[in-house]
Every structure is written in C-alpha cells, then in structure tokens.
PyMOL Python script that loads the backbone (N, CA, C, O; Angstrom):
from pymol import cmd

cmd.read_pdbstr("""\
ATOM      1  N   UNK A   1      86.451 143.135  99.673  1.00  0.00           N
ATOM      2  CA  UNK A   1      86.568 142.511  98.379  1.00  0.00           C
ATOM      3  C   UNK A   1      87.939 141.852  98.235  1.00  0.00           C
ATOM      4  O   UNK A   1      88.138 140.871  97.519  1.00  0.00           O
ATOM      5  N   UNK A   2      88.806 142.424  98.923  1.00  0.00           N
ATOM      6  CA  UNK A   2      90.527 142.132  98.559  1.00  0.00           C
ATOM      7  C   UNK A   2      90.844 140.596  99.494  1.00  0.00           C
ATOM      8  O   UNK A   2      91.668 139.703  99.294  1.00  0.00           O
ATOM      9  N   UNK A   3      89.892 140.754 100.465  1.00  0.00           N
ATOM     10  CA  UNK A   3      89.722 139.314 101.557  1.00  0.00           C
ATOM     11  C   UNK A   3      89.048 138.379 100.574  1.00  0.00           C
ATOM     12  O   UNK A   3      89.585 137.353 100.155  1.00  0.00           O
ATOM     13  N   UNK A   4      88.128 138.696 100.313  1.00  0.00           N
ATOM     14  CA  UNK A   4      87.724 137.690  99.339  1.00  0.00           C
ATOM     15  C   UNK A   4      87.911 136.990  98.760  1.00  0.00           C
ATOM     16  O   UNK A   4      87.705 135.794  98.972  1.00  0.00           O
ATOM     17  N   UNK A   5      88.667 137.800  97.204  1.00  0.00           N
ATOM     18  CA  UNK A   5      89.910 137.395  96.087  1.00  0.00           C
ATOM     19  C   UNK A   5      90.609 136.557  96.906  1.00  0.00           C
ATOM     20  O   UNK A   5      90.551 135.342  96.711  1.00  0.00           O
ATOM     21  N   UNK A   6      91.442 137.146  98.039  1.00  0.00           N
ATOM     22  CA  UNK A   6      92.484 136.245  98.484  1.00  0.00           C
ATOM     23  C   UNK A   6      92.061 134.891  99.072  1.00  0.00           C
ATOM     24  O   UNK A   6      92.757 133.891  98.897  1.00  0.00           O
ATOM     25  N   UNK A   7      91.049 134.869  99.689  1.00  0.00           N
ATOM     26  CA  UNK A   7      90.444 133.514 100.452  1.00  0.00           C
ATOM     27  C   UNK A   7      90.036 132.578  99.207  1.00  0.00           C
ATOM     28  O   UNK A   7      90.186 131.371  99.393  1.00  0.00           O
ATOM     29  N   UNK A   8      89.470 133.049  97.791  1.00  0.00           N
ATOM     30  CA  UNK A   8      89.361 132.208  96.853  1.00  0.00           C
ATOM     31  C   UNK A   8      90.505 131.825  96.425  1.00  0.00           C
ATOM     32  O   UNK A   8      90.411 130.627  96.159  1.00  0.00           O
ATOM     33  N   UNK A   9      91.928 132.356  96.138  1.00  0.00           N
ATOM     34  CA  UNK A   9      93.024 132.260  95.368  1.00  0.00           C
ATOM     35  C   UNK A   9      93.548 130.909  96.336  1.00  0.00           C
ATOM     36  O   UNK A   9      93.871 129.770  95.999  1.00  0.00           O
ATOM     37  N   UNK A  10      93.466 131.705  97.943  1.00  0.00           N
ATOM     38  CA  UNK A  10      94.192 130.616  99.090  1.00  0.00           C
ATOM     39  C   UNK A  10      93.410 128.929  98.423  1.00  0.00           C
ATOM     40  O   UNK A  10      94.059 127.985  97.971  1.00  0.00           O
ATOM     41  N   UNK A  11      91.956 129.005  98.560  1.00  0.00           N
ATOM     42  CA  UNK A  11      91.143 127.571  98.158  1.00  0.00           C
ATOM     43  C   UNK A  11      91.600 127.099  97.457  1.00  0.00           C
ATOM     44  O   UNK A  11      92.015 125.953  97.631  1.00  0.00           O
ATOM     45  N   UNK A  12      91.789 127.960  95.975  1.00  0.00           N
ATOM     46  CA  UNK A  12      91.709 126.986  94.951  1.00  0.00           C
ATOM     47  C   UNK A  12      93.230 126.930  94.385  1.00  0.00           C
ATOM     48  O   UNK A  12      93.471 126.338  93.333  1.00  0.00           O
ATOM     49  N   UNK A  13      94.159 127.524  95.076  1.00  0.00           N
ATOM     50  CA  UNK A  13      96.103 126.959  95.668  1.00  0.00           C
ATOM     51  C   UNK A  13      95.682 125.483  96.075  1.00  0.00           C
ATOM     52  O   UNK A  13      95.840 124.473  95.389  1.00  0.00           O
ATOM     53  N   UNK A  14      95.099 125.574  97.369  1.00  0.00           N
ATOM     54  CA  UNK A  14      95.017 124.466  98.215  1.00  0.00           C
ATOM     55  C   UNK A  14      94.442 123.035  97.190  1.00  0.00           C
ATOM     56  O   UNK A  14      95.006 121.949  97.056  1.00  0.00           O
ATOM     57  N   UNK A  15      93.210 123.487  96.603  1.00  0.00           N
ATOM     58  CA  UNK A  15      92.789 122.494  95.912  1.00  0.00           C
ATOM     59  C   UNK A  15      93.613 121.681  95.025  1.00  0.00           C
ATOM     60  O   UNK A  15      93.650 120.451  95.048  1.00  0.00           O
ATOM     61  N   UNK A  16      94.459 122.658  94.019  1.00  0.00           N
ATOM     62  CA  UNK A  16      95.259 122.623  92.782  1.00  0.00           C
ATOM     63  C   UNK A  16      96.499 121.537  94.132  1.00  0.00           C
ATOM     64  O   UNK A  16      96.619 120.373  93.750  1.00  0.00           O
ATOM     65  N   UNK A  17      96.921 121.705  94.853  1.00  0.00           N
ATOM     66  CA  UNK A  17      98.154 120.751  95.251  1.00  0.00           C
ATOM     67  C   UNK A  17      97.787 119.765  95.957  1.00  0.00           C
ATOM     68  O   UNK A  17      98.633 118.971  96.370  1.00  0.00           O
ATOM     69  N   UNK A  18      96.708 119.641  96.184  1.00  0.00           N
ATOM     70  CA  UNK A  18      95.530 118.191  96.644  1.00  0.00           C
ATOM     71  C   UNK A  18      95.992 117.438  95.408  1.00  0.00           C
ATOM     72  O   UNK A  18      96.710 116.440  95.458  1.00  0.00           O
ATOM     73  N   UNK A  19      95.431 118.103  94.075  1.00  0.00           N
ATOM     74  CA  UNK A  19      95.324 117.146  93.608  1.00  0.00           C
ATOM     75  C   UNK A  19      96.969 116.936  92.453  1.00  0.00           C
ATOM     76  O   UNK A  19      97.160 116.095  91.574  1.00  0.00           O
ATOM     77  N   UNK A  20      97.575 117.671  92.769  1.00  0.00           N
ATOM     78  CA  UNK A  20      99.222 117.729  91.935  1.00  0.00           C
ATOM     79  C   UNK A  20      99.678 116.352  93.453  1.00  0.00           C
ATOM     80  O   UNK A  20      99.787 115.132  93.326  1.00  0.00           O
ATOM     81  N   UNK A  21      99.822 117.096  94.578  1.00  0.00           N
ATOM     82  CA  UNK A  21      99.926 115.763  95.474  1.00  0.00           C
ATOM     83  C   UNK A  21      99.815 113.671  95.374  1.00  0.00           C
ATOM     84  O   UNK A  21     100.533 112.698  95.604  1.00  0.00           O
ATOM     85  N   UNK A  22      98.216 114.030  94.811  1.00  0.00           N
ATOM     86  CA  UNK A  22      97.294 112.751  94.187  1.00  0.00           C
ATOM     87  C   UNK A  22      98.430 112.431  93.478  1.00  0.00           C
ATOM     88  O   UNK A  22      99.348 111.729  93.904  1.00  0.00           O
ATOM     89  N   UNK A  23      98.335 113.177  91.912  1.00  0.00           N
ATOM     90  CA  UNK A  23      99.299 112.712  90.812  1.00  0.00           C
ATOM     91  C   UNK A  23     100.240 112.244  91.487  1.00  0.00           C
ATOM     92  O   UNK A  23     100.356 111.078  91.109  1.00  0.00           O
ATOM     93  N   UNK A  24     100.908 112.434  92.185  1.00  0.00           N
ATOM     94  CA  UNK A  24     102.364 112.510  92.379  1.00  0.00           C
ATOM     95  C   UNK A  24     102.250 111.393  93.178  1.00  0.00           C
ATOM     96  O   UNK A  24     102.967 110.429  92.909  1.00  0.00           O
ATOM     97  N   UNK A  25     101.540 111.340  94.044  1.00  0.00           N
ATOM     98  CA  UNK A  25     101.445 109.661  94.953  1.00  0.00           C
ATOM     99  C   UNK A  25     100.876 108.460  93.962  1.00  0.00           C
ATOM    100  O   UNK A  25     101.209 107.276  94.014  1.00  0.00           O
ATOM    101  N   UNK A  26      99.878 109.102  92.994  1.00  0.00           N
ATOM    102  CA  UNK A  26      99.316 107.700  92.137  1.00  0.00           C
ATOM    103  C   UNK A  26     100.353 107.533  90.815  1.00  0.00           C
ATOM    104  O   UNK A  26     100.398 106.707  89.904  1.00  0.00           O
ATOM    105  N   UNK A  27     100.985 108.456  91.079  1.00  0.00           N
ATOM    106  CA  UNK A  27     102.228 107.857  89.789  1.00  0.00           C
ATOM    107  C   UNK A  27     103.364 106.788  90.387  1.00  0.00           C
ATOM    108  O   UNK A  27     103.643 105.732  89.820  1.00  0.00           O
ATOM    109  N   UNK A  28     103.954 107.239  91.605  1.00  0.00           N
ATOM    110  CA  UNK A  28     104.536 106.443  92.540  1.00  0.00           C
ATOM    111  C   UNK A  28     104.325 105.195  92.529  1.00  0.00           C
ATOM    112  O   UNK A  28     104.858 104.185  92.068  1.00  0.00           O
ATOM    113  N   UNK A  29     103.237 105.533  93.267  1.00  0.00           N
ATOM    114  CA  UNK A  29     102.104 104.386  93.874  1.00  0.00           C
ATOM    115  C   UNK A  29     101.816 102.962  92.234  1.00  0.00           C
ATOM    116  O   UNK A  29     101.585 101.757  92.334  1.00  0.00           O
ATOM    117  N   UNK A  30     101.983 103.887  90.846  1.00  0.00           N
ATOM    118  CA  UNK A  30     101.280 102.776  89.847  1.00  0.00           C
ATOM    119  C   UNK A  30     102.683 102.183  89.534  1.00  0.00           C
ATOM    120  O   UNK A  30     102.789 100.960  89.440  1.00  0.00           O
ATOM    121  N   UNK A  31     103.970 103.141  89.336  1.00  0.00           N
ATOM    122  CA  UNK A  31     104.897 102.287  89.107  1.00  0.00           C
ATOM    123  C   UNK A  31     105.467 100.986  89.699  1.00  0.00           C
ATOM    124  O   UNK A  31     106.011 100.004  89.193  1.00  0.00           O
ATOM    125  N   UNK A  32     105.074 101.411  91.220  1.00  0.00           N
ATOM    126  CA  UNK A  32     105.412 100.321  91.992  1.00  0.00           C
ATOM    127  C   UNK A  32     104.876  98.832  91.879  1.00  0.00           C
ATOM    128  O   UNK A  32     105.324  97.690  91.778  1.00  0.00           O
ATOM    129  N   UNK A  33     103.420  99.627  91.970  1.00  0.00           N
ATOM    130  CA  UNK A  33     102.619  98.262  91.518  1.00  0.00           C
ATOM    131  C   UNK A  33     102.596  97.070  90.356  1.00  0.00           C
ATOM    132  O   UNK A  33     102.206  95.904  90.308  1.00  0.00           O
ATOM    133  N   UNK A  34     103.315  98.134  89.325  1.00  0.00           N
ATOM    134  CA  UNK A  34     103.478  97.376  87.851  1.00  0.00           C
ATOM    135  C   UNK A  34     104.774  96.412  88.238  1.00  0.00           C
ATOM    136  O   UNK A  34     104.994  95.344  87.668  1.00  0.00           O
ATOM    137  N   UNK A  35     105.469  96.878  89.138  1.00  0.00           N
ATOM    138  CA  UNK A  35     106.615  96.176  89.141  1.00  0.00           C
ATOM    139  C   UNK A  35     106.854  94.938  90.281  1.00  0.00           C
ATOM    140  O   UNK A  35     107.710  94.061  90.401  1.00  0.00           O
ATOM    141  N   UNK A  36     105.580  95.349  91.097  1.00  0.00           N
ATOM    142  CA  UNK A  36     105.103  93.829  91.850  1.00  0.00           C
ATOM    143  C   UNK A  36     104.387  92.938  91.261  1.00  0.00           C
ATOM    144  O   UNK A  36     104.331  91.743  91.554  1.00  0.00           O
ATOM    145  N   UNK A  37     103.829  93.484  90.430  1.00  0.00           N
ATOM    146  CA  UNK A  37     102.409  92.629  89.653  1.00  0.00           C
ATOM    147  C   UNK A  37     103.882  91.780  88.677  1.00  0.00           C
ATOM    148  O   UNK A  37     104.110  90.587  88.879  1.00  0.00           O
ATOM    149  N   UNK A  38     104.671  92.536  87.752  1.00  0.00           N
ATOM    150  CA  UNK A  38     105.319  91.823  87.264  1.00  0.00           C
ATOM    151  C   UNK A  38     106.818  90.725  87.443  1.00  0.00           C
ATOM    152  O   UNK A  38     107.675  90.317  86.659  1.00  0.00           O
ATOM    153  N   UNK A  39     106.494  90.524  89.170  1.00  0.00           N
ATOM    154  CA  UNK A  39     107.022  89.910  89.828  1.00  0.00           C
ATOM    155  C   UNK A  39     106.325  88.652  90.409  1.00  0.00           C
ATOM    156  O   UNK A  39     106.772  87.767  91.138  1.00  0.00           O
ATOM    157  N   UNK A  40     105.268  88.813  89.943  1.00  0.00           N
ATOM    158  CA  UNK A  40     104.094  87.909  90.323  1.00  0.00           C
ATOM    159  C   UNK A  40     103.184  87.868  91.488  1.00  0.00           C
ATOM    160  O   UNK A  40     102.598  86.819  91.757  1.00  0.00           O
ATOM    161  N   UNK A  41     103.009  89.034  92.263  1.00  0.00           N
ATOM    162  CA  UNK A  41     102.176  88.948  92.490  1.00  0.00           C
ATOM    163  C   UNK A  41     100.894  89.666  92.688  1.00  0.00           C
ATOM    164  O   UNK A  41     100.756  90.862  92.434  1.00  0.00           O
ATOM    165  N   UNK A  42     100.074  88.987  93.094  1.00  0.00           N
ATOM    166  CA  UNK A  42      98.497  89.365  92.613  1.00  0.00           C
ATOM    167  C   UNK A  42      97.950  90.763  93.073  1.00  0.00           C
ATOM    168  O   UNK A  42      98.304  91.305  94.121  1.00  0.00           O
ATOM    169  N   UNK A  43      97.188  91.210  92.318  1.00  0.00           N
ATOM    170  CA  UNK A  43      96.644  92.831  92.548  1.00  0.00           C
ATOM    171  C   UNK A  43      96.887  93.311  93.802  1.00  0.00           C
ATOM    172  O   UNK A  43      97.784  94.155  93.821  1.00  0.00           O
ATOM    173  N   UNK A  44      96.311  93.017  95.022  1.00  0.00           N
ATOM    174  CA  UNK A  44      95.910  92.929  96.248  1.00  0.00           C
ATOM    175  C   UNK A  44      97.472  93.293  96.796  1.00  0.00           C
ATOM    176  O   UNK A  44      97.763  94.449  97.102  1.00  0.00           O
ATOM    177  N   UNK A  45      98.374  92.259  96.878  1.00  0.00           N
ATOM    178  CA  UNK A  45      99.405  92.583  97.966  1.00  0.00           C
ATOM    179  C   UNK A  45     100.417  93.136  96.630  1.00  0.00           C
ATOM    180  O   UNK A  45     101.644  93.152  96.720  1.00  0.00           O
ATOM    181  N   UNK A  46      99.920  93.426  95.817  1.00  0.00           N
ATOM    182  CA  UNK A  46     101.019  94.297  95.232  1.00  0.00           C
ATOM    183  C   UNK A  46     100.784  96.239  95.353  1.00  0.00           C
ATOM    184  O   UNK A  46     101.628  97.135  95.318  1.00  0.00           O
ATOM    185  N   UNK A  47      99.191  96.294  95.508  1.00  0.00           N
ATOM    186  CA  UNK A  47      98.945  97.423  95.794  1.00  0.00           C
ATOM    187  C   UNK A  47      99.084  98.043  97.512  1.00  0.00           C
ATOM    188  O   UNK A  47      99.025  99.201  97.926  1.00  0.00           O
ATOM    189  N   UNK A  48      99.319  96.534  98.367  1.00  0.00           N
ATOM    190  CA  UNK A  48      99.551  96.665  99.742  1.00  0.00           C
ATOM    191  C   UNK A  48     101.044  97.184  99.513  1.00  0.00           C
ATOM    192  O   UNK A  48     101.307  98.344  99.831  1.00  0.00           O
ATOM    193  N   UNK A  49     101.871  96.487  99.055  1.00  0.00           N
ATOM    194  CA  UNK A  49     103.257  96.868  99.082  1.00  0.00           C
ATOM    195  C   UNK A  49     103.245  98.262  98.295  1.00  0.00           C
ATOM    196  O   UNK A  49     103.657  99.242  98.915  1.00  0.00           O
ATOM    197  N   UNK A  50     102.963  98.368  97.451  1.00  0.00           N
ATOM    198  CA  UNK A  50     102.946  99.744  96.757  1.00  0.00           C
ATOM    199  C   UNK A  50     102.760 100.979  97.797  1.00  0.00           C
ATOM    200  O   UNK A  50     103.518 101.907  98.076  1.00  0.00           O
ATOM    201  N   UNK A  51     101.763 100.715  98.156  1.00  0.00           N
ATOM    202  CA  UNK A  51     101.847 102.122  99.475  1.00  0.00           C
ATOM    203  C   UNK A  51     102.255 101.869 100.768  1.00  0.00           C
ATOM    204  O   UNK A  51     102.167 102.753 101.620  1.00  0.00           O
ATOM    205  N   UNK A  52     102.701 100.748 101.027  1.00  0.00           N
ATOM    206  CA  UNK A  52     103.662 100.955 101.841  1.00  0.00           C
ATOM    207  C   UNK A  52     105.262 101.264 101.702  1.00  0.00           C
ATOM    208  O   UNK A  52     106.069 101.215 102.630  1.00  0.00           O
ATOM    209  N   UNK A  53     105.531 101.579 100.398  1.00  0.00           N
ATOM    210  CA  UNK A  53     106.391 101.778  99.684  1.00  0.00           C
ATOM    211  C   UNK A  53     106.362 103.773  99.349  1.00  0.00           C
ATOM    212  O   UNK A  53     107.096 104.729  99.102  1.00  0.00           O
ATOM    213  N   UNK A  54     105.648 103.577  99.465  1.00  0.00           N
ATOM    214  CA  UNK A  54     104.761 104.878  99.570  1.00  0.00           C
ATOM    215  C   UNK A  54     104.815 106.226 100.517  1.00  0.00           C
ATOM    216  O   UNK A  54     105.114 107.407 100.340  1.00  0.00           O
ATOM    217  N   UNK A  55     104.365 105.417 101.611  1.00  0.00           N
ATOM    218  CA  UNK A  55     104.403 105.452 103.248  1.00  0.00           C
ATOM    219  C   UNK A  55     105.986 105.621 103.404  1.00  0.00           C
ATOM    220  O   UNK A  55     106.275 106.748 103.808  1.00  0.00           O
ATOM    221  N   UNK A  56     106.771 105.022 103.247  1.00  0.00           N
ATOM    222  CA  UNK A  56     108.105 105.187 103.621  1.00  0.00           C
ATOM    223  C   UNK A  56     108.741 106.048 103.021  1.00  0.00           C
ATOM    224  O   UNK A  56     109.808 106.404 103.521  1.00  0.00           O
ATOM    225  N   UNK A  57     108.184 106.802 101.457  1.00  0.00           N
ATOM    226  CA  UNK A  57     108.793 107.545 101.147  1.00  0.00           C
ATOM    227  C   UNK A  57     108.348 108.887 101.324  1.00  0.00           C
ATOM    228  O   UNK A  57     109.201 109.724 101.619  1.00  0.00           O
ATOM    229  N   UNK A  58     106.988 109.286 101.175  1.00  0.00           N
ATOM    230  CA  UNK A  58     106.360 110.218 101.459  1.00  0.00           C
ATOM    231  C   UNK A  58     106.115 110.698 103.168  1.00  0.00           C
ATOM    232  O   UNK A  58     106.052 111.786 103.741  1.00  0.00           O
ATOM    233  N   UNK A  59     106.049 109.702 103.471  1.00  0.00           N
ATOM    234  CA  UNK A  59     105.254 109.516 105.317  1.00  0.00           C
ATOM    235  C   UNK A  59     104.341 109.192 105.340  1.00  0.00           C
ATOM    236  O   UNK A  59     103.676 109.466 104.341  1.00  0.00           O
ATOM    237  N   UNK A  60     103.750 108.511 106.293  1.00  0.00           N
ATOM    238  CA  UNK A  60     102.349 107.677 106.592  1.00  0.00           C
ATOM    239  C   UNK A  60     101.176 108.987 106.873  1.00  0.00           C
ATOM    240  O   UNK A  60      99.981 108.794 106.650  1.00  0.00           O
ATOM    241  N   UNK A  61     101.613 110.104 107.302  1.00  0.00           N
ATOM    242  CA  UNK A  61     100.444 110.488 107.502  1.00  0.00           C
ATOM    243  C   UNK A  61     100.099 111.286 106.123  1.00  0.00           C
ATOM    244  O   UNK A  61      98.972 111.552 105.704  1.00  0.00           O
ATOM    245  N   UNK A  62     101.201 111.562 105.597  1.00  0.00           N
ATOM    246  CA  UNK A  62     100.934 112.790 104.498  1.00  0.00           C
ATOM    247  C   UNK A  62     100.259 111.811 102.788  1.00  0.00           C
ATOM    248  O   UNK A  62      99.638 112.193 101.796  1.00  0.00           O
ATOM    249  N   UNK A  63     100.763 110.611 103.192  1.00  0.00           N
ATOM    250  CA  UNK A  63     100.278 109.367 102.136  1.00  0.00           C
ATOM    251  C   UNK A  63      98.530 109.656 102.623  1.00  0.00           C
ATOM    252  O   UNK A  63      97.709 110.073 101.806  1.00  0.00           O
ATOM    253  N   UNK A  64      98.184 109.350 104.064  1.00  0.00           N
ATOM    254  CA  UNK A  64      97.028 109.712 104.455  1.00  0.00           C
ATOM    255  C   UNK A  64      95.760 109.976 104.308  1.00  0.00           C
ATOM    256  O   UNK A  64      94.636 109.497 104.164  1.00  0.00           O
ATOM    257  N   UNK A  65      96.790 111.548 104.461  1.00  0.00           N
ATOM    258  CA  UNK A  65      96.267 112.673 104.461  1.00  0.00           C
ATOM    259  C   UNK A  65      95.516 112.889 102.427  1.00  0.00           C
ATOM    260  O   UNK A  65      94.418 113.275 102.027  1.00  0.00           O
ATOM    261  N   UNK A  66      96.511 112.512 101.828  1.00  0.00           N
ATOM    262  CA  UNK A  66      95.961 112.844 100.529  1.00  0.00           C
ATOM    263  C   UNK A  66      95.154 112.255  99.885  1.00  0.00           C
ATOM    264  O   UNK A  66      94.595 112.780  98.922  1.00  0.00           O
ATOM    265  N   UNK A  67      94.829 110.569 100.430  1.00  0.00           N
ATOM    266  CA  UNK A  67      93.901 109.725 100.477  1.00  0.00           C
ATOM    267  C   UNK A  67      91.969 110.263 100.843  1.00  0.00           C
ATOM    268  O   UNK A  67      90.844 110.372 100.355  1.00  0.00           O
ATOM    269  N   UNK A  68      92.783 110.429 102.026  1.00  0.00           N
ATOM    270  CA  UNK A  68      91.202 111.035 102.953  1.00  0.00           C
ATOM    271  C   UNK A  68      90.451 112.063 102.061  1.00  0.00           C
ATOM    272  O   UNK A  68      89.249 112.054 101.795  1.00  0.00           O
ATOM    273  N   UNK A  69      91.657 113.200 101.535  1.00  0.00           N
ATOM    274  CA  UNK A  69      90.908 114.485 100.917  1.00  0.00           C
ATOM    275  C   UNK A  69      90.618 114.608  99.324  1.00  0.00           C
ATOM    276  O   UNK A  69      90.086 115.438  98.586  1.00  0.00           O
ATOM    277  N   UNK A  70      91.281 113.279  99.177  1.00  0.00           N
ATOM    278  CA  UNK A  70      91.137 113.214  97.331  1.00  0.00           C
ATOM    279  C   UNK A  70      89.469 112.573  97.472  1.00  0.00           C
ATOM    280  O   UNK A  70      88.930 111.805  98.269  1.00  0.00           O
ATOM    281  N   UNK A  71      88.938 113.437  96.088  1.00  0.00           N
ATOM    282  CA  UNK A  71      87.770 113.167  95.631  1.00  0.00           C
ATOM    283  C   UNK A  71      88.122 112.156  94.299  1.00  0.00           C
ATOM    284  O   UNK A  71      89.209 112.341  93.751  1.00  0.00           O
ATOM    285  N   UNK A  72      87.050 110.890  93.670  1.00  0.00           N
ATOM    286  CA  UNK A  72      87.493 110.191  93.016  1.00  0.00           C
ATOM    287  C   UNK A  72      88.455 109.428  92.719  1.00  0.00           C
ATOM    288  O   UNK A  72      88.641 109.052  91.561  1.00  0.00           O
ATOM    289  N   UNK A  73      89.330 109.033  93.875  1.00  0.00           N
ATOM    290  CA  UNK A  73      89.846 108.262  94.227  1.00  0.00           C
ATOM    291  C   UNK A  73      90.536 106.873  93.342  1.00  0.00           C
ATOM    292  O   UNK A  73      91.600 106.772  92.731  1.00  0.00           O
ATOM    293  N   UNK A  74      89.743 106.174  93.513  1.00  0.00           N
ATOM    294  CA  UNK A  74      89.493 105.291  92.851  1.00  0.00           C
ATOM    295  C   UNK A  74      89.917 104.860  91.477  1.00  0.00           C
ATOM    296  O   UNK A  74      90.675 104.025  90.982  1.00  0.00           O
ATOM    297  N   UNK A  75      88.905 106.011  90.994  1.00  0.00           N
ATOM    298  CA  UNK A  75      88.872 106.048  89.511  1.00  0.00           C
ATOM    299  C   UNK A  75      90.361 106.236  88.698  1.00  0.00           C
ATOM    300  O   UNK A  75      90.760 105.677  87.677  1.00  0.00           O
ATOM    301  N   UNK A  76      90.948 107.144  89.475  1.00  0.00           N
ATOM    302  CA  UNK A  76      92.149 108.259  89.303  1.00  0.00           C
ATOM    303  C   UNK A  76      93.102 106.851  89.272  1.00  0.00           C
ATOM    304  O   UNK A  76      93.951 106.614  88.414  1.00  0.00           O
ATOM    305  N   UNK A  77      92.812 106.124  90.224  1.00  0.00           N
ATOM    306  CA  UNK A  77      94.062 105.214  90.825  1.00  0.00           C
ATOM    307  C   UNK A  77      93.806 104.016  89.750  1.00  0.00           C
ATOM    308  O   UNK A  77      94.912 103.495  89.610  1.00  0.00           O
ATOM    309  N   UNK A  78      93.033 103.458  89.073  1.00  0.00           N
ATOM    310  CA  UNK A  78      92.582 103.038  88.075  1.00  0.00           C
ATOM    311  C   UNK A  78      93.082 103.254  86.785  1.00  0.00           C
ATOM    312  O   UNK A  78      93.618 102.552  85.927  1.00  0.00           O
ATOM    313  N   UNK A  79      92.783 104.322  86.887  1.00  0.00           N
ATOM    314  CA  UNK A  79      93.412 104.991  85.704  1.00  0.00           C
ATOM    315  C   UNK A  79      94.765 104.616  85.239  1.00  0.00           C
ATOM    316  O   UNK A  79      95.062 103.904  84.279  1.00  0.00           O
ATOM    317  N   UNK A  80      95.785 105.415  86.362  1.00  0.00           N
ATOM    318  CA  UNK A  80      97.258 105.268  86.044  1.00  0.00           C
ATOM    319  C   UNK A  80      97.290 103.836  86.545  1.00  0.00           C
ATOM    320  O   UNK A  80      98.490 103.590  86.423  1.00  0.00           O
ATOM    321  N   UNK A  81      96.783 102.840  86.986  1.00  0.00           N
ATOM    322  CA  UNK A  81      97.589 101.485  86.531  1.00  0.00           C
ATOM    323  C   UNK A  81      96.862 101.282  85.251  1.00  0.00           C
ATOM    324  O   UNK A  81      97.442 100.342  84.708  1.00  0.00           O
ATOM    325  N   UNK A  82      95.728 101.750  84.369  1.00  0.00           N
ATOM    326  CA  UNK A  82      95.664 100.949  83.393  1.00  0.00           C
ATOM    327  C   UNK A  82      96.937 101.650  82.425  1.00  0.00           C
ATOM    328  O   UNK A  82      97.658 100.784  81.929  1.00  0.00           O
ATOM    329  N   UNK A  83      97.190 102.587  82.199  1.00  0.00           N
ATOM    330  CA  UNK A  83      98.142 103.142  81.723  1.00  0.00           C
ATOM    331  C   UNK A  83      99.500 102.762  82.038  1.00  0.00           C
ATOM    332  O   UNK A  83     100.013 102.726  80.919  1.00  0.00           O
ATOM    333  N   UNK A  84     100.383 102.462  82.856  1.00  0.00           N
ATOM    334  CA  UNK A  84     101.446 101.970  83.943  1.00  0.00           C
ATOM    335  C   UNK A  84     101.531 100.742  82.998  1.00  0.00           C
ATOM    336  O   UNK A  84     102.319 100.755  82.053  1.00  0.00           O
ATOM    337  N   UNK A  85     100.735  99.697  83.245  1.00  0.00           N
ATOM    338  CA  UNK A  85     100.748  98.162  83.181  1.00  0.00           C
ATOM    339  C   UNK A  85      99.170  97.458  82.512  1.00  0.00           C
ATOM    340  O   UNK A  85      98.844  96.344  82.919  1.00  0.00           O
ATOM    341  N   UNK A  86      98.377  98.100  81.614  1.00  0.00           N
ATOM    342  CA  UNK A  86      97.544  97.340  81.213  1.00  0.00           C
ATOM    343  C   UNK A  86      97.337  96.182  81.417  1.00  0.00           C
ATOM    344  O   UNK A  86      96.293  95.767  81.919  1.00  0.00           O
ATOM    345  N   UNK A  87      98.343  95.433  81.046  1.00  0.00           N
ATOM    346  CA  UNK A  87      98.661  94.196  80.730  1.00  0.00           C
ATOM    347  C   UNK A  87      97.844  93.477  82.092  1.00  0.00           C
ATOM    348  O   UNK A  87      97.183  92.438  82.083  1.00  0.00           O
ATOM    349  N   UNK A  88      98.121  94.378  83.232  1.00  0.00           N
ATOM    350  CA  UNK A  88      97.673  93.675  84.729  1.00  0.00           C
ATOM    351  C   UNK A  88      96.068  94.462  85.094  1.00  0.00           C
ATOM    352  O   UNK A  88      95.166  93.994  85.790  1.00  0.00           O
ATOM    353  N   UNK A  89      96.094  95.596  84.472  1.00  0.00           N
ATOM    354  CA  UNK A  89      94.505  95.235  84.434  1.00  0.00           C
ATOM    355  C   UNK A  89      93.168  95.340  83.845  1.00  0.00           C
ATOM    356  O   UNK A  89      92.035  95.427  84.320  1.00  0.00           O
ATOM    357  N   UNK A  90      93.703  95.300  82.544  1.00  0.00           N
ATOM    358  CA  UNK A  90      92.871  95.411  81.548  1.00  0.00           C
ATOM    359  C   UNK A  90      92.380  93.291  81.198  1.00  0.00           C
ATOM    360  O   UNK A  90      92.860  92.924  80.126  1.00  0.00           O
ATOM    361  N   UNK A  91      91.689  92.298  81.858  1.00  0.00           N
ATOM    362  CA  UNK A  91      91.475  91.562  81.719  1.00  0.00           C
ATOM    363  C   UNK A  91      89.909  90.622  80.983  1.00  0.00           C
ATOM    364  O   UNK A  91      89.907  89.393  80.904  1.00  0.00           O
TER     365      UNK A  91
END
""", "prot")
cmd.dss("prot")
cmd.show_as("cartoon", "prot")
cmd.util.cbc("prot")
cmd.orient("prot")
C-alpha cells in the first residue's frame, strides 16, 4: 500500500512540473513574441524567434522535451498570447 501512495504522489509531482514547466516556457515564450510582433513582424517568424529565444535560454532539448509531453498545447499557447498582446491576436 505504502508503494502505491508513493508511486501516485511520484506521478502526479511529475505531472504538476510538466505542466508549472509549460507555464514557465509559454510565459517566456508569449512575452517574447509580443515583443517581435510589436516590432513588426508577422506571427510566424516571431513565434520562430520566440523559441529560439527559448532554446537558448532553457536548452533545446528541455524546450523539447516539454513540448512533446504537454497535453493541449496549443490551446495553452493561445491563450497566453491572447493575454500577452491581444492586440496581435485577437483579429
């Protein structure tokens, strides 16, 4: 029973800094972007530069790594730029 508890506590540690990780790269990740977008340029290579901005600060694999294992993705990353910078993508 005591293996148990602990193998659930270990999971859902692991889970909980998956996604504190996420936050922490898509907050990065939106500021940057707001501040390419408001440099002019367009969604696309501002979100390229953003994580490669990213990549250099975190590391390429651990940027990755949190990519691959985040669920909802997307949405999440969506999110904090509409919040960040509306302005760029609420159109």
């Amino acid at each position: 029973m005591s293996c148990t508890v602990s193998f659930v506590r270990t999971s859902l540690v692991k889970a909980l800094m998956i996604e504190l990780t996420l936050l922490t790269l898509l907050n990065y990740v939106g500021d940057n972007f707001c501040e390419y977008r408001n440099l002019g340029h367009d969604n696309y290579k501002s979100l390229l530069l953003s994580y490669s901005d990213a990549s250099n600060k975190f590391g390429p694999l651990e940027v990755k790594k949190v990519i691959e294992k985040s669920e909802n993705f997307k949405v999440a990353a969506v999110a904090i730029a509409a919040i960040k910078c509306p302005q760029h993508i609420v159109k």
